[in-house]
C-alpha positions as CSV (number, residue, x, y, z in Angstrom):
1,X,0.0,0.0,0.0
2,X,1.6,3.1,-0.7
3,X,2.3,5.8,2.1
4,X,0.4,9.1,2.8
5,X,2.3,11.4,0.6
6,X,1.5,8.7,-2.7
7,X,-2.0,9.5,-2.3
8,X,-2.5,12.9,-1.0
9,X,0.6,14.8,-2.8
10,X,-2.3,17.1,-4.4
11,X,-3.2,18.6,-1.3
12,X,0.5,18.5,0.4
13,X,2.1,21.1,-1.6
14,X,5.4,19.2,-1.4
15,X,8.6,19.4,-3.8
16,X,9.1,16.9,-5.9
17,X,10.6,14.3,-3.4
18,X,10.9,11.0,-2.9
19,X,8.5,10.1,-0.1
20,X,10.0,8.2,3.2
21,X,7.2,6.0,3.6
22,X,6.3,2.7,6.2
23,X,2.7,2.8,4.5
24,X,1.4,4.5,7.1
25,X,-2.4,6.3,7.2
26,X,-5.6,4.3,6.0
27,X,-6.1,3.7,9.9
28,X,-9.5,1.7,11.2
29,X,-12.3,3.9,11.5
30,X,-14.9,1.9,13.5
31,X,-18.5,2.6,14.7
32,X,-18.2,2.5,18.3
33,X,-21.9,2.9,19.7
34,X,-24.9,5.0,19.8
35,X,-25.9,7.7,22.3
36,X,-29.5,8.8,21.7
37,X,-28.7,10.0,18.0
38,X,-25.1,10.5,18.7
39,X,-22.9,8.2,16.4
40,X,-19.4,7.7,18.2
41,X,-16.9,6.6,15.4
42,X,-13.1,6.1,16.4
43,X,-9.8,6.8,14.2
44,X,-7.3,3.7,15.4
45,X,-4.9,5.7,15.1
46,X,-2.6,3.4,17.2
47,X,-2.6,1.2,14.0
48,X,-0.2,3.4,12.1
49,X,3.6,1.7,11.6
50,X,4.7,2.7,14.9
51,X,1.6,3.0,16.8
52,X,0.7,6.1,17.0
53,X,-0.5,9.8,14.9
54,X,3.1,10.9,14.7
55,X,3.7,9.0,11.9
56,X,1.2,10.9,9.9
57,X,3.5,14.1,10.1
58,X,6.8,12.7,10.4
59,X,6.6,10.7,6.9
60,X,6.0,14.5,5.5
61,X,9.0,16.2,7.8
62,X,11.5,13.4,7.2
63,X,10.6,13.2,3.1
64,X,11.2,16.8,3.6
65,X,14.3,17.1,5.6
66,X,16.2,14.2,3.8
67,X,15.0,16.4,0.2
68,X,16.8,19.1,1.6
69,X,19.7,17.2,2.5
70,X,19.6,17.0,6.5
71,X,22.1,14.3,7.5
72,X,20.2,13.8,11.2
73,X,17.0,14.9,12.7
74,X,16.2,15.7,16.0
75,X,13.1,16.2,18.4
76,X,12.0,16.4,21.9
77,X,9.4,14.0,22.8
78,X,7.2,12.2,25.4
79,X,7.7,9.0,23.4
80,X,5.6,8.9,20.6
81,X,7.3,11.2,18.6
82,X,11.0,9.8,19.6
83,X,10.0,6.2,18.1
84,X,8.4,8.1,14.9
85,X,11.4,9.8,14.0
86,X,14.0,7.4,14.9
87,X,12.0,5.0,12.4
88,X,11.2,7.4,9.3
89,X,15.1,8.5,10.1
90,X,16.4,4.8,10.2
91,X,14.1,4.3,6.8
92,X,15.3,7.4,5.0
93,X,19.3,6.9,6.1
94,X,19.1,9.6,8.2
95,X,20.7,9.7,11.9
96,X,18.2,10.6,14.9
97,X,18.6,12.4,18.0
98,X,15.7,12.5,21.0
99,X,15.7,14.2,23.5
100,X,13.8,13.2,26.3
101,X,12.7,14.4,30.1
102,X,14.0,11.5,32.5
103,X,11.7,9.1,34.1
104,X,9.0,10.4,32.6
105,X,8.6,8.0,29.5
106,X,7.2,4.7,29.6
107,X,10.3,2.1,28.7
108,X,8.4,0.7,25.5
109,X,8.6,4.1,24.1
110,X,12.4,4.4,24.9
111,X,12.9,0.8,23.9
112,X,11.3,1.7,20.2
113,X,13.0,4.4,19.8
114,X,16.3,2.8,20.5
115,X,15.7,-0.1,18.3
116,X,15.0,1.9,15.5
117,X,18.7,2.8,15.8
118,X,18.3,6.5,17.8
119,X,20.6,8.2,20.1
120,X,17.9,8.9,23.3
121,X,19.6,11.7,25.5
122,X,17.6,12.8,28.8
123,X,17.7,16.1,30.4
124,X,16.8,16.8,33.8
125,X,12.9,18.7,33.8
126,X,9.8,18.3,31.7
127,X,8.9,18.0,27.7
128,X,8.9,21.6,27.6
129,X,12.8,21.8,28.8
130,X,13.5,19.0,26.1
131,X,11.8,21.2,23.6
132,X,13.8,24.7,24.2
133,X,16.8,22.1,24.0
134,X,16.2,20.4,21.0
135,X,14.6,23.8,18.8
136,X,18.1,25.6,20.0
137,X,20.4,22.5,19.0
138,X,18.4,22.7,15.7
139,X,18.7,26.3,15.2
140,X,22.8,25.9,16.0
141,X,23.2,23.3,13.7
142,X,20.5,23.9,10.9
143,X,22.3,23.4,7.9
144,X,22.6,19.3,8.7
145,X,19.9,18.5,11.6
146,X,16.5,19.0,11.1
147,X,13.9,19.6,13.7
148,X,11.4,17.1,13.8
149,X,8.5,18.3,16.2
150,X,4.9,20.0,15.4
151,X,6.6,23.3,15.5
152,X,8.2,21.9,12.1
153,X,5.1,23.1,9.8
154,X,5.3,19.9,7.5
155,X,5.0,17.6,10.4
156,X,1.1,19.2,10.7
157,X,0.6,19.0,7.1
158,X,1.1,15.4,7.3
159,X,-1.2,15.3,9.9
160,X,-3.9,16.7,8.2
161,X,-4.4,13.7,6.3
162,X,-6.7,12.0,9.4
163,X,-9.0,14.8,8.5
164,X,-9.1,13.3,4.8
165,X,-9.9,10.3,5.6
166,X,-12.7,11.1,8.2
167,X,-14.1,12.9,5.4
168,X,-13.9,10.3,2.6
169,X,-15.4,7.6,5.3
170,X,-18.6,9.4,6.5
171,X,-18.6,11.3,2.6
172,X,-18.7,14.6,4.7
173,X,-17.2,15.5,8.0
174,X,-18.7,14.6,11.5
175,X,-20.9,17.1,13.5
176,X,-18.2,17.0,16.0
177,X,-14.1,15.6,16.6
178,X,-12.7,14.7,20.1
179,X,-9.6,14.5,20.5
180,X,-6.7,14.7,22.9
181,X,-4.3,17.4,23.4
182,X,-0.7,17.8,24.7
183,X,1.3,19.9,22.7
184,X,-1.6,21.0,20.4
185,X,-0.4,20.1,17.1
186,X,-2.8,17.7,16.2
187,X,-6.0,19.7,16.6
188,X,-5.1,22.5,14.9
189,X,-3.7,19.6,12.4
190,X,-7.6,18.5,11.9
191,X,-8.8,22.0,11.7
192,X,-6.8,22.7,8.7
193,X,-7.3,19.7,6.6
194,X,-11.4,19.5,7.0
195,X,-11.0,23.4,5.8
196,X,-8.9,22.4,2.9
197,X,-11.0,19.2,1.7
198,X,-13.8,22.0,1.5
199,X,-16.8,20.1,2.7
200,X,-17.5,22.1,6.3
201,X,-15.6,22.2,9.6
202,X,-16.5,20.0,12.6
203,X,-17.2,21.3,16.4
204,X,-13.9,20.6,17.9
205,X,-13.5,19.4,21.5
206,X,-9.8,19.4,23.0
207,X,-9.2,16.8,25.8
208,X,-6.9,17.8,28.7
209,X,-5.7,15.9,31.3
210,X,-7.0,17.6,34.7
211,X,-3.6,18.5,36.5
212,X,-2.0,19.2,32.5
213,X,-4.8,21.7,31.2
214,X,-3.1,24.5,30.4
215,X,-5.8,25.4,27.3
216,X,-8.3,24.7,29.9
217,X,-6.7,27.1,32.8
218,X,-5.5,29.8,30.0
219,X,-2.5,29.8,31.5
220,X,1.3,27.2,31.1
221,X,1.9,25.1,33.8
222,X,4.7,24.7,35.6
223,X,5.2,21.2,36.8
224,X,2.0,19.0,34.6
225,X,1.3,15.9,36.5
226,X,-1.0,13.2,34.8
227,X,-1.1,9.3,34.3
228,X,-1.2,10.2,30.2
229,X,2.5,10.8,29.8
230,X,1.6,11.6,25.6
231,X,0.0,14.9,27.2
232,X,2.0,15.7,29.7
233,X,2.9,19.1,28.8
234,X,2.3,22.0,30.4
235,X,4.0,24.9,27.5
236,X,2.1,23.6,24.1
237,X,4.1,24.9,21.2
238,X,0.9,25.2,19.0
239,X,-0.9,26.8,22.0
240,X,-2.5,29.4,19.7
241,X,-2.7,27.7,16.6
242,X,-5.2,25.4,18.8
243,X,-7.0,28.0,20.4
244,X,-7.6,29.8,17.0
245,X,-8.6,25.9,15.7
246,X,-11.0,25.4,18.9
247,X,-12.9,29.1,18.4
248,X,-13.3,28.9,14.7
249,X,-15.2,25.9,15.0
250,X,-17.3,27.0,17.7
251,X,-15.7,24.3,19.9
252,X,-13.7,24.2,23.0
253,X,-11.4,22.7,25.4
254,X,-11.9,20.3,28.9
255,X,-10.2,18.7,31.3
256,X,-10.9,15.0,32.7
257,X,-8.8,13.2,35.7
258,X,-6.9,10.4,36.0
259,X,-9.6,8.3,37.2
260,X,-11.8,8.6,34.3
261,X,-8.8,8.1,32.2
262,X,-8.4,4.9,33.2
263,X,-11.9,4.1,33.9
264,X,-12.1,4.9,29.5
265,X,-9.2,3.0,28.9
266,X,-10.5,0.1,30.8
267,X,-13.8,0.4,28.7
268,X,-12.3,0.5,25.7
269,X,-10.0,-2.6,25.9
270,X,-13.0,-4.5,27.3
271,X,-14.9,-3.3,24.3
272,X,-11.8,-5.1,22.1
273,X,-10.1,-1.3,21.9
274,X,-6.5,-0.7,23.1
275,X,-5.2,2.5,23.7
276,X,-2.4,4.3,26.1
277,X,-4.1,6.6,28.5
278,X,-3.7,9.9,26.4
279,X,-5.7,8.1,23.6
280,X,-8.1,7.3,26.6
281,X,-8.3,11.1,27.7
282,X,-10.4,11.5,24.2
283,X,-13.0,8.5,24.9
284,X,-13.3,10.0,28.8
285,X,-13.9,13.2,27.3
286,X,-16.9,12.3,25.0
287,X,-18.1,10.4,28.0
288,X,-17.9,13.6,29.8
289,X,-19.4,15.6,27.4
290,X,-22.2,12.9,27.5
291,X,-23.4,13.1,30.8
292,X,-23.4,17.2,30.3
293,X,-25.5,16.8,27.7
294,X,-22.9,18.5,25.1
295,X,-22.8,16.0,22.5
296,X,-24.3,17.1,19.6
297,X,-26.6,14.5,17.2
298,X,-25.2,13.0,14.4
299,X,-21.9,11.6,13.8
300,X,-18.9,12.3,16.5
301,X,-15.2,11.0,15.7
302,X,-12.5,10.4,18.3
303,X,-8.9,10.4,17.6
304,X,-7.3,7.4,19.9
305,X,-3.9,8.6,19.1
306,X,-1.6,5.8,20.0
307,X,-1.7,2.0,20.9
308,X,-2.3,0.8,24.3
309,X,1.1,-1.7,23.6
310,X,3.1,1.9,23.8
311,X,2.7,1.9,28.3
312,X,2.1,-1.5,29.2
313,X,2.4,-0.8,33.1
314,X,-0.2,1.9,33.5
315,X,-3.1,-0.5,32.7
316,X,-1.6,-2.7,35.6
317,X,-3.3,-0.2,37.8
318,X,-6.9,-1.4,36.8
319,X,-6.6,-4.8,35.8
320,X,-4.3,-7.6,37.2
321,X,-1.8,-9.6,35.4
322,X,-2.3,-13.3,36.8
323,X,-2.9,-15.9,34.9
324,X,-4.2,-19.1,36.7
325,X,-2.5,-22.4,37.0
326,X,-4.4,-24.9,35.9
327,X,-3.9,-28.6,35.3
328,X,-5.0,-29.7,31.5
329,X,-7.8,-32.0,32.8
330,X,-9.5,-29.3,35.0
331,X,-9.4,-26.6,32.0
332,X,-13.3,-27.4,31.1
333,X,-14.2,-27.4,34.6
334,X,-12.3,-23.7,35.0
335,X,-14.2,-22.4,32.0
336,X,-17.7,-23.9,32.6
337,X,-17.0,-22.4,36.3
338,X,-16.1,-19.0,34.9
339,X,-19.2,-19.0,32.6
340,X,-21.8,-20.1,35.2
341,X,-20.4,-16.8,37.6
342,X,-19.8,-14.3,34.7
């Protein structure tokens, strides 16, 4: 299957390049349920090559970068966006540098990332440290190391492309789109492609995590504290690209805890849907919105941004792993059990 840039070049305005491509995009788009005339769809977006949205913008800012003749790339990151680059890089021939805030990224993200064949370093502080870090290094050395992040515009022209193919699934876009925010790329992504398909603008509903809601307090945050480590930024780089994004579409931002964070992710992967707690933040949200009564009729999509494989030990916190020794003659009798007290 050929990658994003194959099929969407049209609306990319790119140079003539040769795309770096995994064959990412085309991601599950699945009816999820029905709320009293509310239709809740939900963009798997966790099924891109690395398992999660970033690879959406960082086939566009690699293809880019390597085009131009960058030798390296480099980007701060909570640990989706480390495993992105360091795989588009290792695809293109490219070196990657990430730079990352220490103990504060699950070890399947750093493990990706280094398997890919990147050089992680870790500072001492939050994303937001990483990021003044990384955008100087960049600036420094910009004639060989391209910045990688959503403050690189082609990284949120590639991410547009989700709003495509919202719009070529439902032939017109949704009444609404949930979907989480840290760094607030990605909204403002959405906002931009469903205006440059043409076919009308969806309400758009920001999820924050309560404790890392700085769109929702209108002010940065210092020290951001949640269980979704994706969106744990307090300084968003595309602060006011979002907030223009958000008010243009007669939308607007909220906060949800931790609890119903993981009570959503929990209700997801019993529903056969796994997602890392960020992803989550987007499904507690519409539930949110649900019970206020904000959800408007017709058809709502939700971004679920990354796979629930990406932070294997959060989850431990509301289910158990313990699987249960059992001799091969009593397996029947285990299951019949089960069954009969289910």
């Amino acid at each position: 299957m050929s990658g994003l840039i194959e099929r969407y070049r049209q609306w990319l305005d790119l140079p003539d390049l040769a795309p770096v491509t995994l064959g990412e995009g085309h991601t599950p788009f699945i009816l999820w349920d029905t709320w009293q005339g509310t239709r809740v769809w939900l963009k798997l977006e966790g099924c891109n090559p690395t398992g999660s949205f970033k690879d959406r913008g960082m086939t566009v800012a690699v293809s880019v970068a390597r085009h131009a003749g960058a030798r390296a790339v480099i980007c701060a990151s909570t640990g989706n966006t480390a495993a992105s680059a360091a795989a588009y890089a290792g695809r293109a021939g490219l070196m990657a540098f990430v730079v990352v805030p220490k103990g504060q990224i699950s070890v399947q993200k750093m493990l990706q990332a280094a398997a890919h064949g990147a050089q992680v370093l870790e500072v001492e502080g939050n994303f937001d440290v990483a990021l003044d870090v990384v955008r100087h290094t960049a600036d420094e050395h910009s004639e060989w190391l391209a910045l990688v992040n959503s403050v690189n515009p082609w990284r949120l022209r590639g991410q547009e492309t989700g709003a495509y193919e919202i719009v070529q699934a439902l032939a017109g876009p949704p009444a609404a789109l949930i979907l989480p925010v840290g760094n607030a790329g990605n909204i403002s992504a959405y906002f931009h492609g469903f205006r440059r398909v043409g076919r009308g603008i969806p309400r758009l509903f920001g999820i924050q995590a309560l404790g890392a809601d700085p769109m929702v307090q209108g002010a940065f945050i210092a020290k951001p504290q949640t269980v979704a480590s994706a969106i744990r930024i307090g300084r968003p780089a595309s602060a006011e690209l979002a907030r223009e994004a958000v008010a243009a579409s007669d939308g607007f931002f909220t906060a949800v805890d931790d609890a119903a964070i993981l009570a959503a992710q929990a209700q997801l992967a019993q529903g056969g849907v796994f997602v890392e707690p960020a992803s989550a933040a987007a499904y507690a949200g519409a539930l949110k919105l649900r019970a206020e009564q904000r959800l408007p009729a017709g058809d709502v999509a939700l971004v679920l941004t990354g796979s629930g494989l990406k932070d294997t030990d959060t989850p431990l916190r509301w289910t158990s792993l313990n699987p249960v020794l059992t001799r091969p003659d009593s397996i029947s009798a285990t299951i019949l059990n089960a069954l009969q007290h289910a």
